[in-house]
TORKOL-4160 file (C-alpha; in steps of 0.2 Angstrom, whole numbers, padded with zeros to 4 digits, m for minus):
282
<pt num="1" X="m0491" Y="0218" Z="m0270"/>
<pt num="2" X="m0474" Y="0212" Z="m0278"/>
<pt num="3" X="m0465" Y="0211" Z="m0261"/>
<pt num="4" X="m0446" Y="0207" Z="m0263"/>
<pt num="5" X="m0447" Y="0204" Z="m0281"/>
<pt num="6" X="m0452" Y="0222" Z="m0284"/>
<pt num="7" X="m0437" Y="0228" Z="m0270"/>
<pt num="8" X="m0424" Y="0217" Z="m0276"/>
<pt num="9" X="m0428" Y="0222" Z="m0296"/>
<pt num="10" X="m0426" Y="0242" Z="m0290"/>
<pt num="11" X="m0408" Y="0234" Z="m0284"/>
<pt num="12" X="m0401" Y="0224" Z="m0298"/>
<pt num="13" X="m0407" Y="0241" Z="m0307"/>
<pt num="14" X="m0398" Y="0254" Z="m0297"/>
<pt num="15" X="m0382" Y="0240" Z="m0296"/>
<pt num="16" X="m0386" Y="0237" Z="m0278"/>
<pt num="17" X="m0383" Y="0221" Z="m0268"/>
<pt num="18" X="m0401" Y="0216" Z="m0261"/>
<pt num="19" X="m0401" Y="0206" Z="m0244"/>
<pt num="20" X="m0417" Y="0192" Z="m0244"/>
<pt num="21" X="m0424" Y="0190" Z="m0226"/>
<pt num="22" X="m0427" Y="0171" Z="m0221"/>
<pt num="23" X="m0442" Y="0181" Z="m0215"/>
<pt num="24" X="m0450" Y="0184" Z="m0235"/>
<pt num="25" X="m0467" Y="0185" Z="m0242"/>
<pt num="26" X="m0460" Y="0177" Z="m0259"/>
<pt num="27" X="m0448" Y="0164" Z="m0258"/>
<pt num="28" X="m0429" Y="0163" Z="m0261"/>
<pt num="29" X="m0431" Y="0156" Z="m0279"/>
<pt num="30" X="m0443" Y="0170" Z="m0284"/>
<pt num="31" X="m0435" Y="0183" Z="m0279"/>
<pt num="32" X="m0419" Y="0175" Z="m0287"/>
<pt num="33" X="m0427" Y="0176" Z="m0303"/>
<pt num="34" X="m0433" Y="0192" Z="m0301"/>
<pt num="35" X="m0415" Y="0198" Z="m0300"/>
<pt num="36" X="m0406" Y="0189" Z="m0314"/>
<pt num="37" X="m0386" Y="0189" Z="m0312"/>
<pt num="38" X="m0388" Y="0204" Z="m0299"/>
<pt num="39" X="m0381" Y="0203" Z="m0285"/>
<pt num="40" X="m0390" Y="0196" Z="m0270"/>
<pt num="41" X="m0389" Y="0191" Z="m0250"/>
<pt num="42" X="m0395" Y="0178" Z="m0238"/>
<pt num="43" X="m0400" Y="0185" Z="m0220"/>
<pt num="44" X="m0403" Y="0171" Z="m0211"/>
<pt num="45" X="m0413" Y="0169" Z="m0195"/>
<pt num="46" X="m0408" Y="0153" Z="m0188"/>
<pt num="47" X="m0421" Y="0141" Z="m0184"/>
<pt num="48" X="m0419" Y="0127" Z="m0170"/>
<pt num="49" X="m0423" Y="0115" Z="m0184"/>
<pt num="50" X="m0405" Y="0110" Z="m0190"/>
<pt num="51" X="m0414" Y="0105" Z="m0208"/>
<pt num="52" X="m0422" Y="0117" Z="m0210"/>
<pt num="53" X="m0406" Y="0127" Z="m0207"/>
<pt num="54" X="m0397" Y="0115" Z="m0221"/>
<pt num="55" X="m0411" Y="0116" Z="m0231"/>
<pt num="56" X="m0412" Y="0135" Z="m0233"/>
<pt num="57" X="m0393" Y="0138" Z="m0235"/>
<pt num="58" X="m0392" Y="0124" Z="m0251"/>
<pt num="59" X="m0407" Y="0132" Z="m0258"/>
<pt num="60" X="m0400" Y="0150" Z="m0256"/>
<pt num="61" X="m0383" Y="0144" Z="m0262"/>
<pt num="62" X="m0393" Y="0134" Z="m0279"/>
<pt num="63" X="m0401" Y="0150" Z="m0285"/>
<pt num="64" X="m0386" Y="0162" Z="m0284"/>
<pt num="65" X="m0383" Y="0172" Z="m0266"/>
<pt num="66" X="m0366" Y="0174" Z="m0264"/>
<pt num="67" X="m0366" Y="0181" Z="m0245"/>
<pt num="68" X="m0374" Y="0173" Z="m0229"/>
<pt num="69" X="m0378" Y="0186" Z="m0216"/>
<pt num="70" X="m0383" Y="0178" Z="m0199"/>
<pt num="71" X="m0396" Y="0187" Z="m0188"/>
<pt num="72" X="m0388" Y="0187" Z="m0171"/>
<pt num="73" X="m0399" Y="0202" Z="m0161"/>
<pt num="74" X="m0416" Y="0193" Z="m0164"/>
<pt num="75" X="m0413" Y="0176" Z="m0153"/>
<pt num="76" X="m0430" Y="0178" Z="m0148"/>
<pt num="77" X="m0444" Y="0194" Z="m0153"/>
<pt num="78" X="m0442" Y="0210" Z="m0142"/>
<pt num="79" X="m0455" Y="0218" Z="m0132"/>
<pt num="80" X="m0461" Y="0230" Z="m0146"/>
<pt num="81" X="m0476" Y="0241" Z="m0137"/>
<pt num="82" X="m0482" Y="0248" Z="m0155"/>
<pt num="83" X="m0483" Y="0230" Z="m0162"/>
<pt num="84" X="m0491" Y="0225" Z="m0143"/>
<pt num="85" X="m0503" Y="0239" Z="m0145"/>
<pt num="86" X="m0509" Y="0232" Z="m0165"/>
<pt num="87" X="m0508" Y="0214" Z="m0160"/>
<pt num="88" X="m0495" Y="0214" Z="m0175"/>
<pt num="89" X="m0486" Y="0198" Z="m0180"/>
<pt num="90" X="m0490" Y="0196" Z="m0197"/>
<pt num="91" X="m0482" Y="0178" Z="m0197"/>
<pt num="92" X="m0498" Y="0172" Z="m0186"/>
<pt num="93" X="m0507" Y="0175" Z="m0203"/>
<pt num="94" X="m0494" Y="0166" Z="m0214"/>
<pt num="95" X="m0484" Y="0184" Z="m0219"/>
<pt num="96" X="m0468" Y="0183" Z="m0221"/>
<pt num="97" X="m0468" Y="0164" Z="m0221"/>
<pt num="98" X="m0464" Y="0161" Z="m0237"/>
<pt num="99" X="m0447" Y="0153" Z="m0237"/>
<pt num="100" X="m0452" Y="0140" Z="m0223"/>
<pt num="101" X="m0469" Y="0135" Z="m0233"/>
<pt num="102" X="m0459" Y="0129" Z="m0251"/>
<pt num="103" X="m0446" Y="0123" Z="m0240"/>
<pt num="104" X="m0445" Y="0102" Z="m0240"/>
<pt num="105" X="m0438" Y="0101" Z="m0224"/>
<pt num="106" X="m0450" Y="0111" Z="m0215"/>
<pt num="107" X="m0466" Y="0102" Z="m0223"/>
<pt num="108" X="m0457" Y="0087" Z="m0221"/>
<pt num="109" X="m0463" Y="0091" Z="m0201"/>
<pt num="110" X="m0482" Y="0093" Z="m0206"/>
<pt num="111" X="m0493" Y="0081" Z="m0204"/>
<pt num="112" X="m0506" Y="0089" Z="m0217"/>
<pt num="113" X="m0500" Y="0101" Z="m0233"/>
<pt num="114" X="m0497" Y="0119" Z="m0230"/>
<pt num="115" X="m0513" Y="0123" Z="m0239"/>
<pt num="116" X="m0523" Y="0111" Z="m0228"/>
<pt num="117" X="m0521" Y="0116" Z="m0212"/>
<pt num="118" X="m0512" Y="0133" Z="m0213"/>
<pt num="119" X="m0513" Y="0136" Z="m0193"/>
<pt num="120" X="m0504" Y="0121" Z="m0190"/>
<pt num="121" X="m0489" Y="0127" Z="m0203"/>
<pt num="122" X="m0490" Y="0143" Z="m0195"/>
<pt num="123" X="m0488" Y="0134" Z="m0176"/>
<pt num="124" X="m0472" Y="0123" Z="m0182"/>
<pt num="125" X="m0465" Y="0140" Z="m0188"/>
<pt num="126" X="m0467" Y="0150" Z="m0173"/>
<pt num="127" X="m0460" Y="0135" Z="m0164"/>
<pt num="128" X="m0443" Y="0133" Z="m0173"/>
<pt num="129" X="m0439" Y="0152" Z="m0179"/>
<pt num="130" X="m0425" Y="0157" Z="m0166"/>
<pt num="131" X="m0416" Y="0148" Z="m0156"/>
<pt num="132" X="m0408" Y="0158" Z="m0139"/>
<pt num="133" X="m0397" Y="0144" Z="m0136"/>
<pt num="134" X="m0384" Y="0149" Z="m0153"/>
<pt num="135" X="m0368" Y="0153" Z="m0147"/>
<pt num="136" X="m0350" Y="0153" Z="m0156"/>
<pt num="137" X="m0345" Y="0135" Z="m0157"/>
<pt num="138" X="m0362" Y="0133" Z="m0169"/>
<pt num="139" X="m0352" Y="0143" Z="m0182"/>
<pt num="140" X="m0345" Y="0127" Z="m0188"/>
<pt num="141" X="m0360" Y="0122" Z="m0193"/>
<pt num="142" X="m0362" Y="0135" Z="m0206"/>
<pt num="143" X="m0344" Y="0136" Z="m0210"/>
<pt num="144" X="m0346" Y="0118" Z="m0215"/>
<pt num="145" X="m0363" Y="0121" Z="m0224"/>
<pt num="146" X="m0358" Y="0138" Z="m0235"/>
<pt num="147" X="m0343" Y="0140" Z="m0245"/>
<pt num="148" X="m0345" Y="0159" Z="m0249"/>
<pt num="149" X="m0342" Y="0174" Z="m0234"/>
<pt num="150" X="m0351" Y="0174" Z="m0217"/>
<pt num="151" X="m0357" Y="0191" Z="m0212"/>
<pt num="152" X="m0363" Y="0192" Z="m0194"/>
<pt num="153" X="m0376" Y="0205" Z="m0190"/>
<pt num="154" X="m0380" Y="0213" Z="m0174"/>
<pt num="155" X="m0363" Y="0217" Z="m0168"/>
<pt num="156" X="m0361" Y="0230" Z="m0154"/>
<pt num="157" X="m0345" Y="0224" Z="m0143"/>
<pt num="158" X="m0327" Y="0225" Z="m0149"/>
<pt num="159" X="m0325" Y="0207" Z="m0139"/>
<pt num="160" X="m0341" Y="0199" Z="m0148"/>
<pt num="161" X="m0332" Y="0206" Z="m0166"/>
<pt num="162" X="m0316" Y="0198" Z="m0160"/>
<pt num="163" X="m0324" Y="0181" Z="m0157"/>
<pt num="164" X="m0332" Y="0183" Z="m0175"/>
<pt num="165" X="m0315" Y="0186" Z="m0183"/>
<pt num="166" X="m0308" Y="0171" Z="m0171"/>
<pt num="167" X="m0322" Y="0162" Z="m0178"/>
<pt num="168" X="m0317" Y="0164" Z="m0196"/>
<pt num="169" X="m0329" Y="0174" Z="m0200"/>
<pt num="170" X="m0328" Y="0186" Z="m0216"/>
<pt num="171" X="m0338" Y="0202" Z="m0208"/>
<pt num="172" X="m0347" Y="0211" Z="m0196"/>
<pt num="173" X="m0363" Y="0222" Z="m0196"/>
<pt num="174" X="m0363" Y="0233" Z="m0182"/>
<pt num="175" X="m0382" Y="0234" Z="m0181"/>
<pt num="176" X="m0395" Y="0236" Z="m0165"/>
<pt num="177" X="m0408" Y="0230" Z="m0177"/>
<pt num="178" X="m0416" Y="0247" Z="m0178"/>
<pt num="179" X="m0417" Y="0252" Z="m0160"/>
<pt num="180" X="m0429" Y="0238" Z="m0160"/>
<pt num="181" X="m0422" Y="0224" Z="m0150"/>
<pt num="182" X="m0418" Y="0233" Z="m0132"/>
<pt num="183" X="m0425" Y="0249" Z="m0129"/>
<pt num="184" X="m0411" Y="0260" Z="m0122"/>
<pt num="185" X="m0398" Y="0249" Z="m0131"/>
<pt num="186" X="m0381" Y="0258" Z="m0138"/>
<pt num="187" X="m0382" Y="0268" Z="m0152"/>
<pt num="188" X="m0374" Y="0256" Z="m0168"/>
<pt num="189" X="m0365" Y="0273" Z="m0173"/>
<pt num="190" X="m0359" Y="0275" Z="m0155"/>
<pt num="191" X="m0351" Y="0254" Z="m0155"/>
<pt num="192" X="m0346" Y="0257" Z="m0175"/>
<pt num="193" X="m0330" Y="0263" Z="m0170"/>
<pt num="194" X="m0322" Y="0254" Z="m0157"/>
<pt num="195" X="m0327" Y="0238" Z="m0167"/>
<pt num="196" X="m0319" Y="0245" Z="m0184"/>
<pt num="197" X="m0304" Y="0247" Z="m0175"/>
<pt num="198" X="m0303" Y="0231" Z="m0168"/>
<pt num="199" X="m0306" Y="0222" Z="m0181"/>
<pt num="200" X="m0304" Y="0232" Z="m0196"/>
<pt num="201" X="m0291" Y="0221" Z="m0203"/>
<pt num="202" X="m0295" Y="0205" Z="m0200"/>
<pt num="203" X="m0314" Y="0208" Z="m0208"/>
<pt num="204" X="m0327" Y="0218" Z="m0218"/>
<pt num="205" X="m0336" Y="0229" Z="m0203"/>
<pt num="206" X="m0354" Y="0235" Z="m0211"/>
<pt num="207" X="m0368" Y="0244" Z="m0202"/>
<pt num="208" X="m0385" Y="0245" Z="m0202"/>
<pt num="209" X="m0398" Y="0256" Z="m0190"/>
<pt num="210" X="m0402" Y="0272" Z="m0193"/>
<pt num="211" X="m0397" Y="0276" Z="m0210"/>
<pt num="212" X="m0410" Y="0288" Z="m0217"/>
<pt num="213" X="m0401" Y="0300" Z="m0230"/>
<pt num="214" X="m0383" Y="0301" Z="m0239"/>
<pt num="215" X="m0373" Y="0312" Z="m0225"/>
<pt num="216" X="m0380" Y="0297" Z="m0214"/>
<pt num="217" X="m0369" Y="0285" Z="m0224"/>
<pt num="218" X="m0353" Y="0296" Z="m0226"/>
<pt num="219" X="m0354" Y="0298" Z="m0208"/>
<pt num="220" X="m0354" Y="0277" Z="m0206"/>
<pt num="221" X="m0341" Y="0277" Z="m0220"/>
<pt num="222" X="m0330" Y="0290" Z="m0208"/>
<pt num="223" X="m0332" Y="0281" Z="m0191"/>
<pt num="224" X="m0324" Y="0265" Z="m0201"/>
<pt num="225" X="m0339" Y="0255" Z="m0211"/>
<pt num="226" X="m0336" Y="0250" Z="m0226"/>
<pt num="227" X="m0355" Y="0250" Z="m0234"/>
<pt num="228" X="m0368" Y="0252" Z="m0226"/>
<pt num="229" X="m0387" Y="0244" Z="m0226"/>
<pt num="230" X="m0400" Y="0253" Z="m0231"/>
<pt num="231" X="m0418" Y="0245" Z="m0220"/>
<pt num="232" X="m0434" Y="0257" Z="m0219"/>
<pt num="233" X="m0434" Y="0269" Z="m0231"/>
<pt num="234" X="m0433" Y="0258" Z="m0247"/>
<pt num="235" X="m0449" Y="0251" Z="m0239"/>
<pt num="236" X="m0457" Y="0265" Z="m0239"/>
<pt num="237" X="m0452" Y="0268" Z="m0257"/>
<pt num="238" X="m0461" Y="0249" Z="m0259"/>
<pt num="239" X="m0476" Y="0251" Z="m0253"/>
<pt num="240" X="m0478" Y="0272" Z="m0261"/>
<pt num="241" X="m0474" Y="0267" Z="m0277"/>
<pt num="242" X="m0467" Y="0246" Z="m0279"/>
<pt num="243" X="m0451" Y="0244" Z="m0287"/>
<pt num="244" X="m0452" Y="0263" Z="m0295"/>
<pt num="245" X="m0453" Y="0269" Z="m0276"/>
<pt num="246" X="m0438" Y="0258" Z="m0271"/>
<pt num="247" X="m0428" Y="0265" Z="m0286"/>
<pt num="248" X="m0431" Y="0282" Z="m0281"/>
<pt num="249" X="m0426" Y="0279" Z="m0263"/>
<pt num="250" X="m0411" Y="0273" Z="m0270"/>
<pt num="251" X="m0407" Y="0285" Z="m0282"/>
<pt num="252" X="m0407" Y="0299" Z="m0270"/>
<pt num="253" X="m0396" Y="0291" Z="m0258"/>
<pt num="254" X="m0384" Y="0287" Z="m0269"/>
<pt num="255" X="m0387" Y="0306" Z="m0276"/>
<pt num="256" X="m0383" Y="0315" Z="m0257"/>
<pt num="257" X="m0369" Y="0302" Z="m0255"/>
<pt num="258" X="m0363" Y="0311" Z="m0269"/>
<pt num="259" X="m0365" Y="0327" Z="m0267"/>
<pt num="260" X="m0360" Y="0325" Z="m0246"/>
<pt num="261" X="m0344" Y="0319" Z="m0251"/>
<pt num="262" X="m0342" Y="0331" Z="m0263"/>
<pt num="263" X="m0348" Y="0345" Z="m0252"/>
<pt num="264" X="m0334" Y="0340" Z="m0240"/>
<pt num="265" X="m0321" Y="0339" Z="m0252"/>
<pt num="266" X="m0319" Y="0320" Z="m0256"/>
<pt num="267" X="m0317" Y="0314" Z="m0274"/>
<pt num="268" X="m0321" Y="0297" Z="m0269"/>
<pt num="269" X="m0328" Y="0288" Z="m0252"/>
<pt num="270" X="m0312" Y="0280" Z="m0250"/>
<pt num="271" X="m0304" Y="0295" Z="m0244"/>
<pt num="272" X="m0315" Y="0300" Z="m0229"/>
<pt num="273" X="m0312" Y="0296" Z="m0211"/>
<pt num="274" X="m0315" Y="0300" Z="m0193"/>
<pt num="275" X="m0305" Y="0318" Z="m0197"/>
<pt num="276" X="m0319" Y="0323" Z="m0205"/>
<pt num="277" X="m0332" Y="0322" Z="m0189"/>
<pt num="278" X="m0333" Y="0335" Z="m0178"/>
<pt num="279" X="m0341" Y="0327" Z="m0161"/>
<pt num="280" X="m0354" Y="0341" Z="m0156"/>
<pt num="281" X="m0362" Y="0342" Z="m0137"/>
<pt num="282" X="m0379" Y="0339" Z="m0137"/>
């Protein structure tokens, strides 16, 4: 029932960044709030709606998060058979709608309150939520509307993490959004390290898909990441047990980091690198 404030209280407990979803249950400022002087993330999906755009990056930027990270594999909703199957878009219900219903731009476009006619709030959001026709000279736009690092998420070329760097972006996230975007699409593990080694210089490559247990991010760590972010499991920790259940999750990770590196005969992740891996056959 606590949402991201429960999630992002398990973070700022365990001393890990938490990344807020423009896609929330509880808006930017609560979860904020929730988190003190911890430290937090922005993912933004960006909306066709420029002000709405503007909107969400001042408020983000007024209550405290320090990094933007840009959806880019999500231009528009995949075929998902299992959500097909459920008839599951939560959205339709106003879930997960919580940043564009206290936003002043977006009500700015109603012609009733939220609260009044929630179906009609529910239609402008569906209508502005992605934009397909994003591509790299809209950059600027953010550049000019963020002061702190950009981090672009959903990164599988060396070319496309090339343009970012070009772009003056600070980062990457080398992400296939869960395998849940293009069935069949390349492993992120299989892209992570031509990209780190294309660009691993001029910017922060991250990743994200996939990462289930600790061996999972020294492995990330070994092909050329430098963090890694953690999707799935601390929602199941959510919904078992709230923020105790997100602590948990996190706790153990950080536990089997530990003891992988260990294991493997590290002292520190620093130290670990594609020497490590052993490619097997399958």
């Amino acid at each position: 029932p606590e949402a991201e404030s429960a999630a992002a209280r398990a973070a700022a407990a365990q001393g890990v960044p938490f990344v807020l979803s423009s896609a929330s249950s509880t808006p930017m400022e609560d979860v904020a709030a929730a988190m003190g002087d911890a430290e937090r993330w922005f993912q933004l999906y960006w909306s066709k709606d420029r002000e709405v755009t503007r909107s969400f990056l001042e408020r983000a930027a007024a209550c405290g998060f320090s990094v933007l990270v840009v959806t880019l594999d999500t231009p528009l909703l995949a075929w998902r058979p299992r959500d097909l199957d459920q008839a599951y878009l939560p959205f339709l219900r106003g879930v997960g709608t919580a940043n564009y219903f206290t936003d002043p731009a977006f009500r700015a476009g109603l012609a009733k309150p939220v609260h009044e006619d929630t179906d009609a709030a529910v239609m402008r959001f569906v209508s502005l939520f992605a934009d397909p026709a994003k591509t790299w000279p809209d950059l600027a736009f953010l550049r000019a509307h963020w002061s702190g690092p950009i981090v672009l998420k959903g990164v599988l070329h060396p070319d496309d993490a090339r343009l970012a760097a070009d772009a003056g972006m600070d980062g990457v996230v080398v992400s296939n959004h869960g395998g849940r975007q293009v069935a069949g699409s390349v492993a992120a593990a299989d892209a992570l390290p031509g990209i780190a080694a294309a660009v691993g210089d001029r910017l922060t490559v991250l990743f994200d898909s996939g990462v289930r247990t600790g061996d999972d991010v020294v492995k990330a760590l070994a092909l050329g990441a430098r963090a890694v972010l953690l999707g799935r499991p601390y929602v199941y920790g959510l919904g078992l047990d709230g923020q105790a259940g997100v602590e948990h999750v996190i706790r153990c990770l950080l536990a089997e980091v530990d003891l992988t590196l260990a294991l493997s005969g590290h002292r520190t992740p620093s130290s670990i690198g594609p020497d490590d891996l052993v490619e097997t056959s399958g």
